[in-house]
TORVOLO-940951 format. One record per residue (C-alpha): x, z, y. Coordinates in nm, 4 decimals, always signed. Each point is the difference from the previous one (the first is absolute). Example, Ala and Ser with C-alpha at 12.3 -4.5 7.8 and 13.67 -1.06 7.14 Angstrom:
! residues 2
<pt><u>+1.2300</u><w>+0.7800</w><v>-0.4500</v></pt>
<pt><u>+0.1370</u><w>-0.0660</w><v>+0.3440</v></pt>
! end
This chain:
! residues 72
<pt><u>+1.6371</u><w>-6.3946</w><v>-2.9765</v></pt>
<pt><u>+0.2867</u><w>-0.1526</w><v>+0.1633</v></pt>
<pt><u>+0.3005</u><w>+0.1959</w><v>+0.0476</v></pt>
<pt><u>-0.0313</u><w>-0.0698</w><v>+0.4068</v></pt>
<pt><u>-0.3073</u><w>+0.1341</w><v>+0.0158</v></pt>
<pt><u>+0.0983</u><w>+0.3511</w><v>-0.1407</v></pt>
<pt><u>+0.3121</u><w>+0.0210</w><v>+0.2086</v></pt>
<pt><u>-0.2562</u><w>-0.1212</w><v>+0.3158</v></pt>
<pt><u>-0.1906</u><w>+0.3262</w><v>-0.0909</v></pt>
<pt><u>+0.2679</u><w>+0.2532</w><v>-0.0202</v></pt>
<pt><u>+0.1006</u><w>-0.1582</w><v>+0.3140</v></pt>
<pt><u>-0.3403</u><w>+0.0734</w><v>+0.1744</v></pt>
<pt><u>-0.0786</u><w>+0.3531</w><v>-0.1803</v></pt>
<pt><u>+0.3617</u><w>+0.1018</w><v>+0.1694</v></pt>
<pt><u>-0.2237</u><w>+0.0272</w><v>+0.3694</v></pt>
<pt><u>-0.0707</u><w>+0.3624</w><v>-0.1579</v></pt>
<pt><u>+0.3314</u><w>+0.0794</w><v>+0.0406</v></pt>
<pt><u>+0.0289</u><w>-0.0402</w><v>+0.3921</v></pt>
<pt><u>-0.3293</u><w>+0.1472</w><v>+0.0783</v></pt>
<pt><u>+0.1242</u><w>+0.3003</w><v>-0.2216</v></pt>
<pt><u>+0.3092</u><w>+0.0126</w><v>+0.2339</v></pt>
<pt><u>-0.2461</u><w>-0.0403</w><v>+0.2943</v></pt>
<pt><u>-0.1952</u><w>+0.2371</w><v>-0.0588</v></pt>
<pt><u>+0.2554</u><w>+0.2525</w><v>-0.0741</v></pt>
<pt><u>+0.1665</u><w>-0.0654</w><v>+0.3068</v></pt>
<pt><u>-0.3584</u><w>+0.0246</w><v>+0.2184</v></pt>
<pt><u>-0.0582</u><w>+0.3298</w><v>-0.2195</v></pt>
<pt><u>+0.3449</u><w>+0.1926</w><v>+0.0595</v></pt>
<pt><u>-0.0033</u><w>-0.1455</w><v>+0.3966</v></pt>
<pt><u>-0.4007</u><w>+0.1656</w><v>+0.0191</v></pt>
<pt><u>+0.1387</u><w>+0.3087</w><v>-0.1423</v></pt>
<pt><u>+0.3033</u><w>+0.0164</w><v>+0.2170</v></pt>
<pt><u>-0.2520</u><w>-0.0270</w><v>+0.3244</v></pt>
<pt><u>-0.2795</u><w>+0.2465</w><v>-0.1145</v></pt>
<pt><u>+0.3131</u><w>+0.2460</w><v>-0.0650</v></pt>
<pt><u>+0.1326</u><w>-0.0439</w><v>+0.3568</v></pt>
<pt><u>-0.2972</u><w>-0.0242</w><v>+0.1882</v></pt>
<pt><u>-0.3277</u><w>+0.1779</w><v>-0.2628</v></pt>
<pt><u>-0.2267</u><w>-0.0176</w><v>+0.2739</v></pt>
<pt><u>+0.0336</u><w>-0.3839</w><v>+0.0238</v></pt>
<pt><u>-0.1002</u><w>-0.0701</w><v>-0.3707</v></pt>
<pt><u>-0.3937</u><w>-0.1008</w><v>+0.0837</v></pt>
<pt><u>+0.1697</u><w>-0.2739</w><v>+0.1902</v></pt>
<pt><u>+0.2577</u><w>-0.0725</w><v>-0.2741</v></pt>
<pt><u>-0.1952</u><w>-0.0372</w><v>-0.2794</v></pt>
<pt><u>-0.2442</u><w>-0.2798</w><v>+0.0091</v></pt>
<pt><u>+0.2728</u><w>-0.1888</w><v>+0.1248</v></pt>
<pt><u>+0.1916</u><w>+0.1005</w><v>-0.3267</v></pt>
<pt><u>-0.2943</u><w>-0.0752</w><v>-0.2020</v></pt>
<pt><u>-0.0691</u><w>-0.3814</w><v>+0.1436</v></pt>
<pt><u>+0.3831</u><w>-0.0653</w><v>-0.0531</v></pt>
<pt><u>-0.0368</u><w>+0.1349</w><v>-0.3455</v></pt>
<pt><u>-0.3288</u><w>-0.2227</w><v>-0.0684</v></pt>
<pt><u>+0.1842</u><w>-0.3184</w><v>+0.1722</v></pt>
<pt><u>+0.3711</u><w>+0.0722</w><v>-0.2455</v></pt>
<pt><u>-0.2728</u><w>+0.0835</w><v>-0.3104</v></pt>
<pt><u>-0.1854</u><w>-0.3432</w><v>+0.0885</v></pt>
<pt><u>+0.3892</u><w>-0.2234</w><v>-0.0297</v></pt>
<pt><u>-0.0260</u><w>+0.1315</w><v>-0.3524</v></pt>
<pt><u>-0.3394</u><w>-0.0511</w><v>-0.1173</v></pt>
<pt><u>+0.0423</u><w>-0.3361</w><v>+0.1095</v></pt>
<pt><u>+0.3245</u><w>-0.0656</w><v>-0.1939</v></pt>
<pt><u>-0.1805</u><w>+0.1772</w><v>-0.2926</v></pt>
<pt><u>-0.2719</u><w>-0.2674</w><v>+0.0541</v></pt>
<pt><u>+0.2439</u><w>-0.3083</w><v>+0.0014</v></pt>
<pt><u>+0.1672</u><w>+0.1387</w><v>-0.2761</v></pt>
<pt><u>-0.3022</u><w>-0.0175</w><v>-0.2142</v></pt>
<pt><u>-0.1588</u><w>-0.3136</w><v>+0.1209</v></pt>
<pt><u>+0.3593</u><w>-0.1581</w><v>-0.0821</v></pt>
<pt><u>+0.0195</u><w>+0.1999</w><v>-0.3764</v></pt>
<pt><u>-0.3582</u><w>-0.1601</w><v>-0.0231</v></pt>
<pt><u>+0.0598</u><w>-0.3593</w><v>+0.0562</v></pt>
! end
């Protein structure tokens, strides 16, 4: 296993980090809305949810490269 190829797959496992961040951020702005405004929330949260699913799917992806590149 070349040495490139290791660093390549830190690099691409690190996509967890910002859709940690992202989601954190969608999570504390969600909860910040439903506290204002309760009777909003059935509007709120499948919104929440997709944008949850769509940061999530950044980092399954990177998890993906990051394997198929550890593979090789």
């Amino acid at each position: 296993m070349d040495l490139m190829h290791l660093i390549g797959a830190g690099i691409a496992v690190l996509t967890g980090l910002g859709a940690g961040i992202g989601i954190g951020i969608a999570t504390s702005g969600t909860t910040q809305a439903i506290s204002r405004q309760p009777e909003a929330s059935g509007k709120l949260m499948p919104v929440f949810i997709l944008g949850i699913a769509l940061a999530e799917s950044t980092a399954i992806y990177g998890f993906v490269v990051a394997i198929l590149i550890f593979t090789k």
